[in-house]
PDB file as gemmi writes it, atoms N, CA and C in Angstrom:
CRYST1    1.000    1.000    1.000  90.00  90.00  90.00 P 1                      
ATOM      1  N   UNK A   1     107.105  51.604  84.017  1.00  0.00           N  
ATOM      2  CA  UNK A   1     106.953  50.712  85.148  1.00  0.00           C  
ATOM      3  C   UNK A   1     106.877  51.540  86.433  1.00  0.00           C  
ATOM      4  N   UNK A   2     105.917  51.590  87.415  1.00  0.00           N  
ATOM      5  CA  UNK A   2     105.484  51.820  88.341  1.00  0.00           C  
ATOM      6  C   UNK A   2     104.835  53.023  88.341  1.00  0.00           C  
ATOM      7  N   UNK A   3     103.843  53.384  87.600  1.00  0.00           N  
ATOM      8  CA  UNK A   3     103.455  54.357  87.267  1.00  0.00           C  
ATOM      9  C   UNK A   3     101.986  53.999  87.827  1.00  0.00           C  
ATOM     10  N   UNK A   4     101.301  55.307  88.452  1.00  0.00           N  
ATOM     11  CA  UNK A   4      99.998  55.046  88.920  1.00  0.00           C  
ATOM     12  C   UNK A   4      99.355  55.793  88.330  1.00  0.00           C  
ATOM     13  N   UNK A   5      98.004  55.520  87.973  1.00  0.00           N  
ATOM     14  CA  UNK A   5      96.967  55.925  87.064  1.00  0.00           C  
ATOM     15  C   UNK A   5      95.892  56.127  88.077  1.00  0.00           C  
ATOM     16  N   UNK A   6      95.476  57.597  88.350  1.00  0.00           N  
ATOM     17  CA  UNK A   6      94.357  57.857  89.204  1.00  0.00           C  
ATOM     18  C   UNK A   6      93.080  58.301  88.670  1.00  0.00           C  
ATOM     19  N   UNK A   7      92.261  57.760  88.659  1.00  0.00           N  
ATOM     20  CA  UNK A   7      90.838  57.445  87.833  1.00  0.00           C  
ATOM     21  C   UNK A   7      90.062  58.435  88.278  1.00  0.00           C  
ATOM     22  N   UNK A   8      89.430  59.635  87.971  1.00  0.00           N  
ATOM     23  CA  UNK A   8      89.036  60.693  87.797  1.00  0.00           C  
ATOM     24  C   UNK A   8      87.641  60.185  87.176  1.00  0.00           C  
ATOM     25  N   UNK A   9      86.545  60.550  88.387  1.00  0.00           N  
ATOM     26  CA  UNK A   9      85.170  60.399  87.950  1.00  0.00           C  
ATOM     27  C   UNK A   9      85.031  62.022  87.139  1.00  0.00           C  
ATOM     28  N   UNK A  10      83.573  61.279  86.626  1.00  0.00           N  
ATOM     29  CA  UNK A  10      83.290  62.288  85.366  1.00  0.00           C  
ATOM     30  C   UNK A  10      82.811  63.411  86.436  1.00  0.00           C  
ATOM     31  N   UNK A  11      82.069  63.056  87.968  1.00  0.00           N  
ATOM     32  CA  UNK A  11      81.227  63.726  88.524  1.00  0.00           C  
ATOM     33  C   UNK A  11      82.512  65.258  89.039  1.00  0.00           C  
ATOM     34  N   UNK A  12      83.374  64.502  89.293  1.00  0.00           N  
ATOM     35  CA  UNK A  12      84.941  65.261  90.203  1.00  0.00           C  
ATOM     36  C   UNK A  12      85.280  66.275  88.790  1.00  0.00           C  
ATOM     37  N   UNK A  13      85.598  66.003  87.777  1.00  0.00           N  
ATOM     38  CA  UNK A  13      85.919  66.779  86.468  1.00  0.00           C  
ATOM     39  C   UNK A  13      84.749  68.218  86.339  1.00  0.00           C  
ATOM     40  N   UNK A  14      83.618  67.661  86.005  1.00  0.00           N  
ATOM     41  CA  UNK A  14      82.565  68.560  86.254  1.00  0.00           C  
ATOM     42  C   UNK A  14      82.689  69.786  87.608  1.00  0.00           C  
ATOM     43  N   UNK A  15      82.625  69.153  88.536  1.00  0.00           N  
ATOM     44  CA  UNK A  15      82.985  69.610  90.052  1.00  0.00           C  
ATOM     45  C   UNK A  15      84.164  71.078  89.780  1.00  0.00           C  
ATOM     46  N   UNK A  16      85.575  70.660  89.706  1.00  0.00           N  
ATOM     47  CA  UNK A  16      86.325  71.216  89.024  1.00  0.00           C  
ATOM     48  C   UNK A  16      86.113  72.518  87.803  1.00  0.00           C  
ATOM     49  N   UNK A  17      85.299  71.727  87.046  1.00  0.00           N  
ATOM     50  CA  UNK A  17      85.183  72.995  86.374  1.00  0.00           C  
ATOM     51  C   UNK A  17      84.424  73.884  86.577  1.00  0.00           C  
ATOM     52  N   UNK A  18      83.301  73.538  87.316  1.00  0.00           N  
ATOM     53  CA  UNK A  18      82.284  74.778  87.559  1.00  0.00           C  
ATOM     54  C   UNK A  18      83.344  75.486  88.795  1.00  0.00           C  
ATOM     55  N   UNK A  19      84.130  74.862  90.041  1.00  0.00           N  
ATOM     56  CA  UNK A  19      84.510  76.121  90.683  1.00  0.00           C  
ATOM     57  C   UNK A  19      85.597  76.696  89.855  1.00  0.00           C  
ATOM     58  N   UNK A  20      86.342  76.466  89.017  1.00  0.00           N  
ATOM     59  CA  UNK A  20      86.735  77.361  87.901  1.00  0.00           C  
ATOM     60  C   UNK A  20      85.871  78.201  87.038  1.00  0.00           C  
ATOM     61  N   UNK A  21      85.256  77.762  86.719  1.00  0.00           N  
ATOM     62  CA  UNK A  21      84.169  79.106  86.055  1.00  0.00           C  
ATOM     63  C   UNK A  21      83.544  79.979  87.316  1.00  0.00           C  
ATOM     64  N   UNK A  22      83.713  79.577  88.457  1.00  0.00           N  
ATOM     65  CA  UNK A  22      82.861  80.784  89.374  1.00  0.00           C  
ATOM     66  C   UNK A  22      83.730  81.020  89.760  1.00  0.00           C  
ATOM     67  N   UNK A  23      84.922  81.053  89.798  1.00  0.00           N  
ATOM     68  CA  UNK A  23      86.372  81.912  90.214  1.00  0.00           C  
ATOM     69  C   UNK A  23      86.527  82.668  89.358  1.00  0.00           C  
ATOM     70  N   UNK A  24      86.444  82.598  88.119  1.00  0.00           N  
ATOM     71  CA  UNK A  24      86.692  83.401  86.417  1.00  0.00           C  
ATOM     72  C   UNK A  24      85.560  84.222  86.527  1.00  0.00           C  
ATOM     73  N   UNK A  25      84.826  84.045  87.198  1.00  0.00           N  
ATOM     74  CA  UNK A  25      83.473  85.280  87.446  1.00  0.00           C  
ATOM     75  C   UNK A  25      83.362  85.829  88.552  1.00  0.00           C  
ATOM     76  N   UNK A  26      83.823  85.199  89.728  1.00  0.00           N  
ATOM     77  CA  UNK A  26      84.491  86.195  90.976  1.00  0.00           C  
ATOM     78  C   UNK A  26      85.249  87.337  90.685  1.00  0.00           C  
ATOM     79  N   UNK A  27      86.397  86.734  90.025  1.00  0.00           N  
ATOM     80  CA  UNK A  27      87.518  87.606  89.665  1.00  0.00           C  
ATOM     81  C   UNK A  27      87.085  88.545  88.651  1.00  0.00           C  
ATOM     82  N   UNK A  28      86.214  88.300  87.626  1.00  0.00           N  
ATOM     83  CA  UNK A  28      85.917  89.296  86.690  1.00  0.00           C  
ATOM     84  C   UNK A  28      85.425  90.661  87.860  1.00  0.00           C  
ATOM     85  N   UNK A  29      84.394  90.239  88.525  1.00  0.00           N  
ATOM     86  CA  UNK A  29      83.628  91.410  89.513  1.00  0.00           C  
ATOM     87  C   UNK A  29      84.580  91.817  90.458  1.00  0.00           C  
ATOM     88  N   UNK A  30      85.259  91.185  91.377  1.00  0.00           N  
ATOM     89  CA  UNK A  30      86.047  92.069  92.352  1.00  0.00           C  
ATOM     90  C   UNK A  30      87.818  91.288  92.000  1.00  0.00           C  
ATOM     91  N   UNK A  31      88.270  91.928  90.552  1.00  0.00           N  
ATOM     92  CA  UNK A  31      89.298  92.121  90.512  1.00  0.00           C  
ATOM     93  C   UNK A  31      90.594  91.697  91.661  1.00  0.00           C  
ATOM     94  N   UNK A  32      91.669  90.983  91.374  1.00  0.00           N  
ATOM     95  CA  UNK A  32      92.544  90.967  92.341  1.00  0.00           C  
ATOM     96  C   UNK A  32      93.068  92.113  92.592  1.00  0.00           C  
ATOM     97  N   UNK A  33      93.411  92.462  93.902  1.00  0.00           N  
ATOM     98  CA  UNK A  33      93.922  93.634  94.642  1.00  0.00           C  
ATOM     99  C   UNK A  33      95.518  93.938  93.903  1.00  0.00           C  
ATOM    100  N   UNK A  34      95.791  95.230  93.380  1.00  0.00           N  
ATOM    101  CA  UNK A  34      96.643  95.327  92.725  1.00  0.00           C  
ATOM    102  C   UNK A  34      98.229  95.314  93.744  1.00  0.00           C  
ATOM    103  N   UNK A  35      99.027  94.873  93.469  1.00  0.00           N  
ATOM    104  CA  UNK A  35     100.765  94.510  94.765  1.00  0.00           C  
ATOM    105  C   UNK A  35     100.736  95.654  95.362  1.00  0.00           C  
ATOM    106  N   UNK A  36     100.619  96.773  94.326  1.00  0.00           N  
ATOM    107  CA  UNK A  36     101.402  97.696  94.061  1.00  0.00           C  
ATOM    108  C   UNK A  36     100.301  98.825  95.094  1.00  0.00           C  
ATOM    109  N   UNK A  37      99.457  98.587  95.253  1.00  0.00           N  
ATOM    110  CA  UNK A  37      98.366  99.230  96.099  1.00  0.00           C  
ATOM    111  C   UNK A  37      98.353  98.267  97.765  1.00  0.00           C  
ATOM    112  N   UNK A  38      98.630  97.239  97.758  1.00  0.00           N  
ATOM    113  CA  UNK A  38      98.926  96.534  98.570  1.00  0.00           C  
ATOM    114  C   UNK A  38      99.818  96.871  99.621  1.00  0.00           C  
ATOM    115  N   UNK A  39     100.925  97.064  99.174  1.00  0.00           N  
ATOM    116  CA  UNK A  39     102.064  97.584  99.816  1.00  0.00           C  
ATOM    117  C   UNK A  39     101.738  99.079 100.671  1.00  0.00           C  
ATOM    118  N   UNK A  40     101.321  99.899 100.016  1.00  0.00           N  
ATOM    119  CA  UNK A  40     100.680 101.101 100.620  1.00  0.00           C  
ATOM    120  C   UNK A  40      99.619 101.080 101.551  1.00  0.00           C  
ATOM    121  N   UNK A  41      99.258  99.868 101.675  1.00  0.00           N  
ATOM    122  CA  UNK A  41      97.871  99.992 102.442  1.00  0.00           C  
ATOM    123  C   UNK A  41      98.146  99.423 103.598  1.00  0.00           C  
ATOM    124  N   UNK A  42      98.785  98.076 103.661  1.00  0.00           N  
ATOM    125  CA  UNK A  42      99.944  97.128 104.691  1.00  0.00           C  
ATOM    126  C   UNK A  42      98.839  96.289 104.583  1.00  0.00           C  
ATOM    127  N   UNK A  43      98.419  95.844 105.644  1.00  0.00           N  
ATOM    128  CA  UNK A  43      97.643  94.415 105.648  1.00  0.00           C  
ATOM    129  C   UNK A  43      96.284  94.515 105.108  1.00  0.00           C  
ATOM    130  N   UNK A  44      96.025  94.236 104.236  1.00  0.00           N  
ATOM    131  CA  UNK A  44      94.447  93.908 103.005  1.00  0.00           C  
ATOM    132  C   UNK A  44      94.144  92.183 103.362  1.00  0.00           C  
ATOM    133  N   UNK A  45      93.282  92.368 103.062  1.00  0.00           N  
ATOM    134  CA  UNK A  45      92.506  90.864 102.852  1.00  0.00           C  
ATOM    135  C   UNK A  45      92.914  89.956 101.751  1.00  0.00           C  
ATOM    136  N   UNK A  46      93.910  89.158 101.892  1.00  0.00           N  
ATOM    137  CA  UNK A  46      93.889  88.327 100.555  1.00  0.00           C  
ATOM    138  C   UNK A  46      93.389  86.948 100.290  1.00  0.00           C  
ATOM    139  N   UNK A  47      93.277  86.439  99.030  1.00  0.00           N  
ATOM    140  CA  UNK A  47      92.317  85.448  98.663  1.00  0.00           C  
ATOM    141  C   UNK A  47      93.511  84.136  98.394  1.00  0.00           C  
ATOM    142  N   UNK A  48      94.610  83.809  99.480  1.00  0.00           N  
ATOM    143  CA  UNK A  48      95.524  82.904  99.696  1.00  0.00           C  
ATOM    144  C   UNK A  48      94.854  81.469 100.475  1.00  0.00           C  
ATOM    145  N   UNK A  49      94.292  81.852 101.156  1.00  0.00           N  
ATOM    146  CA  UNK A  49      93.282  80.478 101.586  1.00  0.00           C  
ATOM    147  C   UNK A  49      92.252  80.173 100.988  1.00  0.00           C  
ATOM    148  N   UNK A  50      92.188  80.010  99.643  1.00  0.00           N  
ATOM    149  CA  UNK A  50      91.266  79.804  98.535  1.00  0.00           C  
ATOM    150  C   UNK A  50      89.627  80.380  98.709  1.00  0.00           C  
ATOM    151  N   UNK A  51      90.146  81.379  99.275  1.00  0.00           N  
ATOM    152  CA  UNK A  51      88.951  82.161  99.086  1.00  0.00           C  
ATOM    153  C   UNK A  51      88.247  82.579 100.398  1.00  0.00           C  
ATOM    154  N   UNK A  52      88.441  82.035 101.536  1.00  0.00           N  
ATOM    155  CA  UNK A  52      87.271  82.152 102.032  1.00  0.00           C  
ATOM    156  C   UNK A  52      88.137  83.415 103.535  1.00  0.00           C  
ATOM    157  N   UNK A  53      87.722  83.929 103.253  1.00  0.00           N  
ATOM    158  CA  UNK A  53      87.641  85.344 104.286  1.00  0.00           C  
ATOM    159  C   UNK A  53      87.441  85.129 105.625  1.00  0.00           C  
ATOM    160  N   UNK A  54      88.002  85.299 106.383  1.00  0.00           N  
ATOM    161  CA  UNK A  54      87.805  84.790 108.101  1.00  0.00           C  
ATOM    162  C   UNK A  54      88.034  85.656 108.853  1.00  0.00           C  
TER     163      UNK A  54                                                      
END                                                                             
């Protein structure tokens, strides 16, 4: 009882998965920046605002 059911078009699912597959192929090519190299370098560019570089 009071449970809401949010209806997920087929178009939004699709949507979803392709920017998951082009993140899984981002990441294959430019690798996440390793912590541990991070720390040594001090401020790097990271991909925390879902991606987009500013």
């Amino acid at each position: 009882m009071g449970q809401v059911i949010q209806f997920v078009s087929k178009s939004e699912r699709e949507r979803v998965r392709l920017i998951q597959e082009a993140r899984a192929i981002y990441d294959s090519i430019f690798p996440p920046a390793d912590p541990v190299g991070e720390q040594q370098i001090g401020a790097s560019p990271r991909r925390g605002d879902g991606g987009n570089l500013a």
